[in-house]
N, C-alpha and C positions, 0 to 999 in steps of 0.2 A: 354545701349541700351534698356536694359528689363525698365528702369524710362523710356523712351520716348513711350514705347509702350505703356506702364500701362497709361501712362498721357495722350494721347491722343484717349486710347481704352473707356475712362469715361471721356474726355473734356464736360465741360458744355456751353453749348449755350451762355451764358451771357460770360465765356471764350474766346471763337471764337468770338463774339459781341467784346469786348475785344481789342481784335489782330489787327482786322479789325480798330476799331477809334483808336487805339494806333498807328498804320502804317499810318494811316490819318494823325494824330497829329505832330508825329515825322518829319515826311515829308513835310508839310507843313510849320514848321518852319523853317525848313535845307534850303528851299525854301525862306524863308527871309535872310537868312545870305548868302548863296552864290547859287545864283540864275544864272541860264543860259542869260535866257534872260529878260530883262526890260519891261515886257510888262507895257502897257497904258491900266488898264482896271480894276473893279470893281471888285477884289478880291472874296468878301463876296456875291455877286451876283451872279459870275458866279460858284462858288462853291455851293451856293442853287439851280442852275438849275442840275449840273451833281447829287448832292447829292440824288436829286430826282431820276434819272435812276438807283442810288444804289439800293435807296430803293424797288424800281420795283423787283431788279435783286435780293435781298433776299426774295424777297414774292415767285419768278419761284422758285428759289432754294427749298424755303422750300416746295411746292407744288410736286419738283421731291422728295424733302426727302426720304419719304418712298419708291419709287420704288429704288431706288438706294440702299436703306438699304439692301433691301428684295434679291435682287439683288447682292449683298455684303455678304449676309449670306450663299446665295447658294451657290455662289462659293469658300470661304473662308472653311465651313464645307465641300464642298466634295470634296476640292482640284482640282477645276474646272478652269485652264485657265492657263496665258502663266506662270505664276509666278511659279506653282507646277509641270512644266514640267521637273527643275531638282531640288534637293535640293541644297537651299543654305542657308550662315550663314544671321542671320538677317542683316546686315548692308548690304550685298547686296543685300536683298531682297527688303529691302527699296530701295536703290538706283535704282533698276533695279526697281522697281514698279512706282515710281516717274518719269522716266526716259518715260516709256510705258503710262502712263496717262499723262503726259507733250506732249507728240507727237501728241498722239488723241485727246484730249479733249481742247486740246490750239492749238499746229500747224498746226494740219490736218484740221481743222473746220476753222481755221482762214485759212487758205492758200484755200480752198471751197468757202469762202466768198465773194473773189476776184477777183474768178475762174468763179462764177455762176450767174447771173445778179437779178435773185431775192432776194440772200442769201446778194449779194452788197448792195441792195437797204436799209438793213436794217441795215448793218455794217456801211452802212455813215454815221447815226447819231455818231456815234464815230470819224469815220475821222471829219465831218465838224467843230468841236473844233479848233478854232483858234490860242487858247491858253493855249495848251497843259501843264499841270501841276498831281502836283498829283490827285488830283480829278477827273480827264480825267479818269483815271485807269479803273473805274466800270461807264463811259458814254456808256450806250448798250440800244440800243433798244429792250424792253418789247421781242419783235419777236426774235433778235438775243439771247437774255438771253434765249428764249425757244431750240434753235437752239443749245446753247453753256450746255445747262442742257440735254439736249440729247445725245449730245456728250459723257461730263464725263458718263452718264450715259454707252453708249457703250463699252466707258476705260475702265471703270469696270466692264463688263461682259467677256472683253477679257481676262483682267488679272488675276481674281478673288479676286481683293484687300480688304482684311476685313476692315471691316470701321475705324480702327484706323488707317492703310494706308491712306485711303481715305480722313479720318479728316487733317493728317499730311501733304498730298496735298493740298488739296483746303488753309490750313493757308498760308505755305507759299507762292503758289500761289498768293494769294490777293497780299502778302506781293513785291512779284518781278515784280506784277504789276504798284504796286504804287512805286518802286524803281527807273523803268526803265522811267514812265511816268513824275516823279515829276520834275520839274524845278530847276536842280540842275547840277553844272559846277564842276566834278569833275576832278583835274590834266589827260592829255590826257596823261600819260604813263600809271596810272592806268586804264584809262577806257579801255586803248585799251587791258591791262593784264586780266580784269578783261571778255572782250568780247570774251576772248578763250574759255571758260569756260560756263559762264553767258550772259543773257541778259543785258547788260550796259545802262546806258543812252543814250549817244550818240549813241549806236546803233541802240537803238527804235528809236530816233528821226528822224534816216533816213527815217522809216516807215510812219511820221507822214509829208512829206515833201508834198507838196499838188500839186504837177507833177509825174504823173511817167516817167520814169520806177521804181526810187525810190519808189514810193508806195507800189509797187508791191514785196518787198523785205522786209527781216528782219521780217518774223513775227512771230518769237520765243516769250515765255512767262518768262521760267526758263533760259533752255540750251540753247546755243546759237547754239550746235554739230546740231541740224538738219537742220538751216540754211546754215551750212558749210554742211556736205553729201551731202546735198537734191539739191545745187547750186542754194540756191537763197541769201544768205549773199553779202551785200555791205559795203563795209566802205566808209565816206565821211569824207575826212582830217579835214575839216573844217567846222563844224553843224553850228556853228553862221550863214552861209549863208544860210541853210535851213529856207521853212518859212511854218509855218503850215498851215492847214485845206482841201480843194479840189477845186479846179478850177471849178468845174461845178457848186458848190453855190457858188455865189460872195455875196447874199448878208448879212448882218451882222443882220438884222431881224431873220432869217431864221433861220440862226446859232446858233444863244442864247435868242429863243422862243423856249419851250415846246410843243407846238401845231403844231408849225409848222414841229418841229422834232418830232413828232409824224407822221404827215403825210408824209414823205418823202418816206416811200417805197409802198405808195398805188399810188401815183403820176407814171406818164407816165416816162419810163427809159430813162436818160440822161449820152449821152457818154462824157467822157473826153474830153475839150476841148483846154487843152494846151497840149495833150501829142503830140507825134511825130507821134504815131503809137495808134492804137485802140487795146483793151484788145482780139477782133475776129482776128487780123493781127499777133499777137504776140501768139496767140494759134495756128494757123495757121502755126507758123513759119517764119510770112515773117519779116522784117527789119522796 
């Protein structure tokens, strides 16, 4: 335990750099050998358009950098947050801290995004991905990457996670990003063992079904446990029937242009148009 603390209290940049194409890499090949779906489509292309919104999304990060450091020190040195409210051994510090910044800074902010019509406007660029693969993982719009660096940000002022925490998060984080998103058909005993627990593939990919109410579910990052408390978990026996991206952009320009998904959350708000029910009827409570 004390090697994983030490190793991540002094990770180097080029390290996490690292992790990041390494979980890229890995995963995109797994993606060739046993791939969910067949898609019809420009591989190498449409991974230079998402790779692009990576890049975006480490320039926000590095710009929150230091407030999150500063942020992380304070609380770390004077034992400020939920983490120091009892003693514990490191392994459940870890765990329970990972546990608390998986909630905030991935659940809560994703499950807001859904919730709120401006916060939507800038998450679609993620949903309208047709062809959900690993590279999907870090497709965020510039806005939402500000939204989601705010976030972690607040995780770690509740928890007071010192930044070797914090590094230890955000890795595997990427990591269970690119796991759940990649195009990858794992035996359905496992995924469904694995979805007690974890975030699975075919769990996310309910999330990525492009109707809801399915949309509107599954949007754990790590744990799958807040899905399951919180009562928004679905399973769907059979994913191969899901079919990505959002019903309100049909068109395929729109989808896999940079420009155009740049402009999508300055653009006038468009409701769902295959769902049953509207995101105002289902807050509401009605049917």
């Amino acid at each position: 335990m004390e090697r994983l603390i030490s190793f991540f209290d002094h990770i180097q940049p080029w390290q996490r750099s690292l992790l990041l194409a390494g979980g890229l890499v890995f995963f995109w090949i797994l993606e060739g050998f046993f791939p969910k779906f067949h898609f019809r489509y420009q591989k190498f292309r449409h991974a230079r358009l998402n790779l692009l919104f990576t890049f975006t999304t480490l320039l926000i990060n590095l710009a929150f950098a230091f407030a999150i450091l500063r942020v992380s020190q304070y609380g770390s040195t004077r034992h400020y947050g939920l983490l120091y409210w009892v003693r514990l051994p490191s392994w459940l510090f870890l765990l329970a801290g990972v546990l608390i910044l998986d909630l905030v800074s991935a659940w809560f902010i994703h499950w807001l995004e859904h919730r709120i019509k401006w916060m939507w406007k800038f998450h679609l660029v993620h949903h309208a991905d047709t062809w959900v693969d690993v590279t999907t993982a870090n497709r965020h719009h510039p806005g939402e990457s500000v939204l989601r660096a705010f976030f972690t940000l607040l995780a770690v002022w509740i928890t007071g996670a010192p930044m070797w925490l914090v590094f230890f998060y955000q890795s595997i984080s990427v990591l269970f990003a690119q796991f759940s998103h990649a195009n990858i058909s794992l035996p359905k005993c496992l995924d469904h063992a694995l979805s007690w627990v974890i975030v699975s593939p075919d769990m996310h990919k309910v999330h990525h079904h492009y109707l809801l109410p399915l949309t509107d579910t599954n949007y754990g990052n790590i744990f799958s446990i807040w899905d399951r408390l919180l009562g928004t978990f679905v399973r769907v026996e059979d994913t191969r029937e899901l079919q990505y991206g959002i019903d309100l952009i049909a068109s395929e320009e729109e989808n896999n242009r940079a420009g155009a998904l740049m402009q999508i959350p300055f653009l006038p708000y468009r409701s769902p148009e295959g769902a049953k029910f509207s995101r105002e009827d289902k807050a509401a409570g009605h049917p």
